[in-house]
C-alpha positions as CSV (number, residue, x, y, z in Angstrom):
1,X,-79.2,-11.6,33.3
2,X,-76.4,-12.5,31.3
3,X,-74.0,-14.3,33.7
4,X,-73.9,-15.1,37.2
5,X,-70.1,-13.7,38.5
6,X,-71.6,-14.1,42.2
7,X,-70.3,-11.5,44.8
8,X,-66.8,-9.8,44.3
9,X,-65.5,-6.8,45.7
10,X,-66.4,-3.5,45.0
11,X,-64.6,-0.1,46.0
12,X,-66.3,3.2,45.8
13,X,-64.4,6.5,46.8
14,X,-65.1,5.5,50.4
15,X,-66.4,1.7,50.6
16,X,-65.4,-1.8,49.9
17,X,-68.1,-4.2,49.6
18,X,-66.5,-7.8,49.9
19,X,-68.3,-11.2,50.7
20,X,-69.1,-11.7,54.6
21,X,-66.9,-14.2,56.6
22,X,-68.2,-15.5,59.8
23,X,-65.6,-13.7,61.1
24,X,-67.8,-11.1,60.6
25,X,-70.6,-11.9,63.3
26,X,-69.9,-10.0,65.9
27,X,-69.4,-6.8,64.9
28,X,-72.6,-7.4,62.3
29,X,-74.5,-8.2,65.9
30,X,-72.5,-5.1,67.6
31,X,-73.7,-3.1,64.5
32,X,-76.7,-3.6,63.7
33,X,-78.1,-7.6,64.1
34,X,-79.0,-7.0,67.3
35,X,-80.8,-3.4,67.1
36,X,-84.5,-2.9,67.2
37,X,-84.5,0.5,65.6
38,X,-81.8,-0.9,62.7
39,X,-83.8,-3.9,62.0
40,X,-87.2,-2.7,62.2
41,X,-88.2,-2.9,58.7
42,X,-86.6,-5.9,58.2
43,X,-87.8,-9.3,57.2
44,X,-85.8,-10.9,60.2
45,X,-86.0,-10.1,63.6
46,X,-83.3,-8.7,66.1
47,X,-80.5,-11.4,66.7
48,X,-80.3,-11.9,70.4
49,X,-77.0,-13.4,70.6
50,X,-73.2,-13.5,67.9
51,X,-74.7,-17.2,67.9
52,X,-77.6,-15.9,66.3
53,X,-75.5,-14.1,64.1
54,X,-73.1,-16.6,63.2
55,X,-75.9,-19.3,62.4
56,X,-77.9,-16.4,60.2
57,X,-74.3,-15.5,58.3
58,X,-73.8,-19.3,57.7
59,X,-75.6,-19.9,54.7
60,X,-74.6,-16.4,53.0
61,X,-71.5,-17.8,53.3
62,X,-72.2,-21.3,51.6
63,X,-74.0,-19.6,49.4
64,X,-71.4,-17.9,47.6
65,X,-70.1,-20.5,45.0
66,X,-72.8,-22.1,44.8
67,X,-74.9,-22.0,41.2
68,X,-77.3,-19.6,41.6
69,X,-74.7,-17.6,43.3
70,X,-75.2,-14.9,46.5
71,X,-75.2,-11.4,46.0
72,X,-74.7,-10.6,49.5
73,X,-71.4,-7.9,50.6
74,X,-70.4,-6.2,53.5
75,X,-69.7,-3.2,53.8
76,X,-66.7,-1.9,55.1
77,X,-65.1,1.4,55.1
78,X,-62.6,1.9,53.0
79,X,-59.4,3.1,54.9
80,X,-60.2,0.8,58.0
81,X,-61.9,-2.0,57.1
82,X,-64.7,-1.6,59.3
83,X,-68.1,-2.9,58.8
84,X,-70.6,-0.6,58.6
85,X,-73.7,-2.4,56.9
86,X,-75.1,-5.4,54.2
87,X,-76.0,-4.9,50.8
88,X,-77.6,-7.4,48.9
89,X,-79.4,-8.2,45.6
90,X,-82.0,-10.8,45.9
91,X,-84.0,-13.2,43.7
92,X,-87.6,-13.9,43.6
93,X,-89.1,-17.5,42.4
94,X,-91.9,-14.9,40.6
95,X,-89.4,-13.0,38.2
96,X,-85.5,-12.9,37.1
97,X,-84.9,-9.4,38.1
98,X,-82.6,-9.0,41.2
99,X,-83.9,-7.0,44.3
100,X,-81.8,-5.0,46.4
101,X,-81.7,-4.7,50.0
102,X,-79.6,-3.0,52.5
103,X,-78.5,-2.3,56.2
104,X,-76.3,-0.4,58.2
105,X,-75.2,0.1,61.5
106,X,-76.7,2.9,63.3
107,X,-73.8,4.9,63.4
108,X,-73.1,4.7,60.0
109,X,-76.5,6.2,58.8
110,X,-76.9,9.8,57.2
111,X,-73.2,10.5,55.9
112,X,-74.5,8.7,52.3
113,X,-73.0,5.1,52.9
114,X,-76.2,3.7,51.6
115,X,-76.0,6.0,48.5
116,X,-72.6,4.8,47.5
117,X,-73.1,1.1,48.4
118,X,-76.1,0.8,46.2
119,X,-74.5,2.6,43.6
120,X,-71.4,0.2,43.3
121,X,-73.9,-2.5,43.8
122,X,-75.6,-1.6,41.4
123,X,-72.9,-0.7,39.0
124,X,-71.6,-3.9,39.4
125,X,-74.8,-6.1,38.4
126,X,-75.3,-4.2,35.1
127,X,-72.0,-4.4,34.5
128,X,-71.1,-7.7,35.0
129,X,-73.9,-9.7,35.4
130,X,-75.8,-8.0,32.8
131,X,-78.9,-7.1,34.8
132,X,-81.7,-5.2,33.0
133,X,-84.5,-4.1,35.5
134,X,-83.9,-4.1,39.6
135,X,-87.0,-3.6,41.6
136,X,-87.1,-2.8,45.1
137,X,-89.2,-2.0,48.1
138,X,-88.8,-0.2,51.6
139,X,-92.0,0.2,54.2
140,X,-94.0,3.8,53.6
141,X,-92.6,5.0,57.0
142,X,-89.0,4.2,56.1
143,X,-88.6,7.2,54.2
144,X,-85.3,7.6,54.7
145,X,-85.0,4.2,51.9
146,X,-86.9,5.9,49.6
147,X,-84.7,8.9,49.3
148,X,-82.0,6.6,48.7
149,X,-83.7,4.7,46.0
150,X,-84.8,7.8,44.3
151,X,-81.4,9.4,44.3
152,X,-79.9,6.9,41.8
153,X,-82.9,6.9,39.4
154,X,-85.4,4.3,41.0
155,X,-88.9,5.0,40.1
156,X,-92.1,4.8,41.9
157,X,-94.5,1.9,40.8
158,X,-97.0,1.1,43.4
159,X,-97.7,-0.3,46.8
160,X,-98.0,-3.4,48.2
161,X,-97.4,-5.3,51.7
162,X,-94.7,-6.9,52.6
163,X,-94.1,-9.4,56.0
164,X,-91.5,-10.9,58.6
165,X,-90.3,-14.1,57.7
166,X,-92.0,-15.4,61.0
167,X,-95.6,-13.8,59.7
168,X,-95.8,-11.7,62.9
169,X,-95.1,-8.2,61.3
170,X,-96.1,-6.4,58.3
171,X,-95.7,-3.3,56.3
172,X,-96.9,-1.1,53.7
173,X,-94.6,-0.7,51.2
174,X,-93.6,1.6,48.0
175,X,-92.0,-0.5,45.0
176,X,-89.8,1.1,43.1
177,X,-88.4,-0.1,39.6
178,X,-85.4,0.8,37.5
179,X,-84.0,-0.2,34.5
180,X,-80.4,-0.4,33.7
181,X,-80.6,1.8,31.2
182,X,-81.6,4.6,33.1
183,X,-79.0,3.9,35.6
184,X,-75.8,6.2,35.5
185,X,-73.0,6.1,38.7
186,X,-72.7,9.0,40.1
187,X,-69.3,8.1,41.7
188,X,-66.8,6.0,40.7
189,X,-66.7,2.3,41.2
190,X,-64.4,-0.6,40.4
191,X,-64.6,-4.2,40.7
């Protein structure tokens, strides 16, 4: 990548993504920290209380100027400011290319949110960080991810495994890749 801006907001016709606060705990636990079915394919497991929340959103929140920067947002809807999910592009020690990753609160799933937050996302680190190739991954049975991924131009590469950060779950998985120069928005985004 070309830069490192770190995480700054991002609005899409219906979305800001901003950088958490711990202010936003609770309703990330309401939301979707603290829900099985949300969390499922996730590396981390369900939080059981905000405290859990709070001391997991911690270190995003350090994180955000320091060097390597965080690419973690919220996001929030538009018009209210509600916060509906997490987007994220991660870093591996193996390769430079970012990874994205995403959540949302179980109400907020089907109506596209995913879509547009990956898109501005995504907009945003070819843009201005100067990203060349993303690869990501969602478990085989999470199909719903990969309908997501394919709709703004990620490709299939192979499979793999991938497990909980506590080694007591584990998935198949599709990787995906796509390379910036494929990528076009589909809506508009600003930053």
């Amino acid at each position: 990548m070309r830069c490192q801006p770190g995480t700054q907001p991002i609005t899409t016709p219906r979305l800001l993504l901003r950088r958490f606060t711990l202010a936003d705990a609770k309703p990330m636990f309401d939301g979707w920290a603290s829900d099985a079915k949300q969390t499922r394919y996730l590396t981390w497991n369900p939080h059981e209380t905000v405290q859990d929340t709070i001391d997991f959103l911690r270190p995003w929140v350090a994180k955000y100027d320091e060097m390597p920067p965080a690419y973690r947002w919220a996001v929030c809807l538009k018009d209210s400011g509600k916060l509906i999910g997490s987007i994220s592009c991660n870093f591996y020690e193996e390769d430079e290319d970012p990874h994205p990753g995403y959540v949302l609160a179980h109400g907020a799933t089907g109506q596209g949110y995913a879509h547009e937050a990956l898109v501005g996302m995504l907009a945003y680190m070819v843009q201005m960080a100067g990203a060349e190739v993303f690869w990501a991954e969602h478990a085989k049975e999470n199909t719903a991810s990969g309908k997501v991924l394919r709709r703004v131009g990620f490709v299939y590469d192979h499979e793999a495994v991938y497990e909980s950060r506590d080694h007591t779950r584990r998935w198949p998985s599709r990787i995906y890749r796509l390379d910036a120069a494929q990528f076009e928005a589909d809506i508009p985004v600003t930053f």
